[in-house]
C-alpha positions as CSV (number, residue, x, y, z in Angstrom):
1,X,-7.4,20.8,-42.8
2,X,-6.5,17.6,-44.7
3,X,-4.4,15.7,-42.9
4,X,-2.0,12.8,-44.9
5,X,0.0,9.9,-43.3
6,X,2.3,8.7,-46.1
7,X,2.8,5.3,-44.6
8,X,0.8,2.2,-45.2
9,X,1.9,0.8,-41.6
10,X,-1.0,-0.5,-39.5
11,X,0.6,0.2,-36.5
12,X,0.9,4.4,-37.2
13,X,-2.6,4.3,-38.2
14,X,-3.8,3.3,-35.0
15,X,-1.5,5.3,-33.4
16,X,-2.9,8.5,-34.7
17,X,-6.7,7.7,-34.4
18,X,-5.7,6.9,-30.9
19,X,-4.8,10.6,-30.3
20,X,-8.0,11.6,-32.4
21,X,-6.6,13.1,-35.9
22,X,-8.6,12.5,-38.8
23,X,-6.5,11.8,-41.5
24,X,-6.1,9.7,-44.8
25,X,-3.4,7.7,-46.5
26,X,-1.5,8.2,-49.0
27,X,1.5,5.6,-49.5
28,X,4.6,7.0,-51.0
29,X,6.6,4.7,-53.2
30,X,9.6,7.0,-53.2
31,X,13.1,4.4,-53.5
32,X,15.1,5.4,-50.1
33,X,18.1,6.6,-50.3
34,X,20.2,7.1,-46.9
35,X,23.3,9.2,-47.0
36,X,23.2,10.6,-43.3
37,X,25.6,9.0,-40.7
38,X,23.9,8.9,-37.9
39,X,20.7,6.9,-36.7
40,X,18.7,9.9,-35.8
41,X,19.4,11.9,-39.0
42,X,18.5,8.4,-40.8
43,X,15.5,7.9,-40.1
44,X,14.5,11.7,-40.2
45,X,15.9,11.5,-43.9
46,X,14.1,8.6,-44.8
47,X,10.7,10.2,-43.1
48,X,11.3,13.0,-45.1
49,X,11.6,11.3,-48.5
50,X,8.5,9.6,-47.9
51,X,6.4,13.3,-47.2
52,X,8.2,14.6,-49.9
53,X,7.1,12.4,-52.3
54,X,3.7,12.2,-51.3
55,X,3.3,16.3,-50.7
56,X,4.9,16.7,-54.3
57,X,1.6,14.6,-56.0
58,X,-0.8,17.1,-54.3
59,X,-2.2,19.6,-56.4
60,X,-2.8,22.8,-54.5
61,X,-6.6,23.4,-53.8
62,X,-7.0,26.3,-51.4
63,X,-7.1,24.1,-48.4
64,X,-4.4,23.5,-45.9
65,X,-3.0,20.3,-46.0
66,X,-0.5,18.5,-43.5
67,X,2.0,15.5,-44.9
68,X,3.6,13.0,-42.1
69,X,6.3,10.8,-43.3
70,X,7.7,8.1,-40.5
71,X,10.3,5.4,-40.7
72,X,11.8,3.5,-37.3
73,X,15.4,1.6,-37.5
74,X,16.1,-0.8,-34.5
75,X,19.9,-0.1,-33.3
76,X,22.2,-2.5,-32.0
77,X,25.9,-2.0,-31.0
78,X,26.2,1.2,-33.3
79,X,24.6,-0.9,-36.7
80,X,21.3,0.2,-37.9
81,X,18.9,-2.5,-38.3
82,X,15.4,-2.3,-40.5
83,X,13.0,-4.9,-42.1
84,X,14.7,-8.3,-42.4
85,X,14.2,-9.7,-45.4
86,X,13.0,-13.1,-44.6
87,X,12.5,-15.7,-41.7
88,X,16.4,-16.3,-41.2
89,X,17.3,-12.8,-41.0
90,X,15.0,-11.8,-38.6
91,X,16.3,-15.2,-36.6
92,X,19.6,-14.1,-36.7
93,X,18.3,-10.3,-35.6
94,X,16.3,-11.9,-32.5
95,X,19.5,-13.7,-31.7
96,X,21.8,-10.6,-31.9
97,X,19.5,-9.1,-29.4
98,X,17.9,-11.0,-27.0
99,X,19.0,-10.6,-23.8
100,X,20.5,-7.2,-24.9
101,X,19.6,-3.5,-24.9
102,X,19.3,-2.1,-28.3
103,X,17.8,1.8,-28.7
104,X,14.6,2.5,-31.4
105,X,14.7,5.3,-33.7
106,X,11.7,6.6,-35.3
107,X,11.7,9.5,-37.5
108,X,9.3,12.1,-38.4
109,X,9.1,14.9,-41.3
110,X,6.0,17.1,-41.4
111,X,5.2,19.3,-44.4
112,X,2.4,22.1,-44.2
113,X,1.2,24.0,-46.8
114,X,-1.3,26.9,-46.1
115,X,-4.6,27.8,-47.6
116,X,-2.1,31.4,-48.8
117,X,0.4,28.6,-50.4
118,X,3.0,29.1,-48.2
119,X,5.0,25.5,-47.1
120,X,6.6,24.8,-43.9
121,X,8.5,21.8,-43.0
122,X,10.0,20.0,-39.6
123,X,11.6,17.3,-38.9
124,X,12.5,15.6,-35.7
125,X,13.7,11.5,-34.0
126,X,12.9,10.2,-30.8
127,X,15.2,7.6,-29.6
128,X,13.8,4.8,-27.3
129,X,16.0,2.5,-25.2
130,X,14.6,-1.3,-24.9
131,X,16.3,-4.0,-22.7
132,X,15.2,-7.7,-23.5
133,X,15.3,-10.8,-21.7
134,X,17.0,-13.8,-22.5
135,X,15.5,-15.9,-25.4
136,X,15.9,-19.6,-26.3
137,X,16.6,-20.3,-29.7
138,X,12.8,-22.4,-29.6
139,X,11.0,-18.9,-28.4
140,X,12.9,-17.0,-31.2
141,X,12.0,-19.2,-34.1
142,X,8.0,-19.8,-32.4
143,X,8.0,-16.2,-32.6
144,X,9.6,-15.8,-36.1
145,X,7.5,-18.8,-37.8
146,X,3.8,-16.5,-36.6
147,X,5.0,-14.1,-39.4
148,X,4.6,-11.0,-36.9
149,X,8.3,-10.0,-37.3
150,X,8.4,-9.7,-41.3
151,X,7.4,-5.6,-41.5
152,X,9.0,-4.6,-38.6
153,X,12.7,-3.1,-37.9
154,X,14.7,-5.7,-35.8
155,X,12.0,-8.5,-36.2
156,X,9.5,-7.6,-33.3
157,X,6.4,-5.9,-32.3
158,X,6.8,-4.9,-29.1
159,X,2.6,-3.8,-28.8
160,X,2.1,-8.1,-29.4
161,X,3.3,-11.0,-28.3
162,X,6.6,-10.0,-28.0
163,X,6.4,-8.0,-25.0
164,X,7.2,-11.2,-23.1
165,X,10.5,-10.7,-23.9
166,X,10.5,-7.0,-23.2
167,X,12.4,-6.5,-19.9
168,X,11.9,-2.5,-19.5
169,X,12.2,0.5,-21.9
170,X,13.6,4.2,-21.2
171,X,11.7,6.6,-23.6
172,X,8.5,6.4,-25.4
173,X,6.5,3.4,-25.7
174,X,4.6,4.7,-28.5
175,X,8.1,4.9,-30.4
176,X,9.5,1.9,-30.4
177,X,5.6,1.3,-31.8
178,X,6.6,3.0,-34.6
179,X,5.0,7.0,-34.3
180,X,5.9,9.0,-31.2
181,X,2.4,10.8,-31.6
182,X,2.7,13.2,-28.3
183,X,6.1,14.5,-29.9
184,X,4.3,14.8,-33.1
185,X,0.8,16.4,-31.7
186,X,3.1,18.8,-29.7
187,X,5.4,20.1,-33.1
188,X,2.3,19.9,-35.6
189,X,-0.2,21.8,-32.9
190,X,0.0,25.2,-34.2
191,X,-1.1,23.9,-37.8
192,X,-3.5,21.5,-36.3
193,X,-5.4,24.4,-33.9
194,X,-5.2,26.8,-36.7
């Protein structure tokens, strides 16, 4: 089976090779567009624009083929928080939560289409809550002028150097990394063992 991650982030690369799928990527360019309400359906939306648009430039070839669009949003106090969009955004995002609990969101769409043509899709989120410790305004811009924090919802890494200021999470770990791959092993396995 060809397997596609359309996603160009590091991070969900080495996510799935940890969990040994062979797969290629395929990044989709697709403009996002959000008109759900709620964090979870976000992020599943957005996931699902991004398989979309990458399943809809593969020509069918008599082989089955399985497309995984992601996206994560960092949540704080009900607003959705993504990239930032330079070094004093993701300054004021590190100051908004540090010494807080915020809750990750990473959404996932799969599309499968059979050798006999036939196209299924799923979609699913995974919410991850994440308590930080207390950060001085020295640690946050330290942190923001290494340049880790610029392709990452809410500013951080938590799989760096950031995890000194991680005080606990309640969820997956592998979520807040940015691809909750045993939820997404477990919902793709019929395909995958097929």
């Amino acid at each position: 089976m060809r397997i596609i991650l359309a996603s160009a982030s590091p991070r969900r690369r080495e996510l799935l090779q940890q969990i040994e799928i062979g797969f290629e990527v395929m990044v989709s360019n697709v403009e996002e567009k959000v008109t759900a309400p709620e964090p979870g359906q976000v992020v599943e939306e957005l996931a699902g624009q991004k398989a979309e648009a990458v399943f809809g430039t593969l020509e069918p070839m008599g082989e089955s083929i399985l497309v995984i669009g992601a996206d994560t949003v960092v949540v704080m106090e009900g607003k959705i928080l993504g990239k930032p969009s330079g070094p004093e955004e993701a300054v004021a995002m590190l100051e908004w939560l540090q010494g807080k609990s915020h809750e990750v969101y990473t959404g996932v769409a799969l599309l499968y289409r059979g050798k006999e043509g036939a196209v299924c899709r799923k979609s699913f989120h995974e919410r991850t809550k994440v308590d930080f410790y207390p950060m001085t305004d020295v640690e946050i811009r330290g942190y923001v002028s290494q340049g880790d924090c610029t392709d990452k919802a809410g500013a951080y890494g938590i799989q760096g150097i950031f995890a000194r200021y991680v005080r606990g999470i309640e969820g997956d770990y592998n979520n807040v990394v940015g691809l909750p791959v045993g939820r997404l092993y477990q919902e793709a396995k019929e395909w995958l063992e097929s």
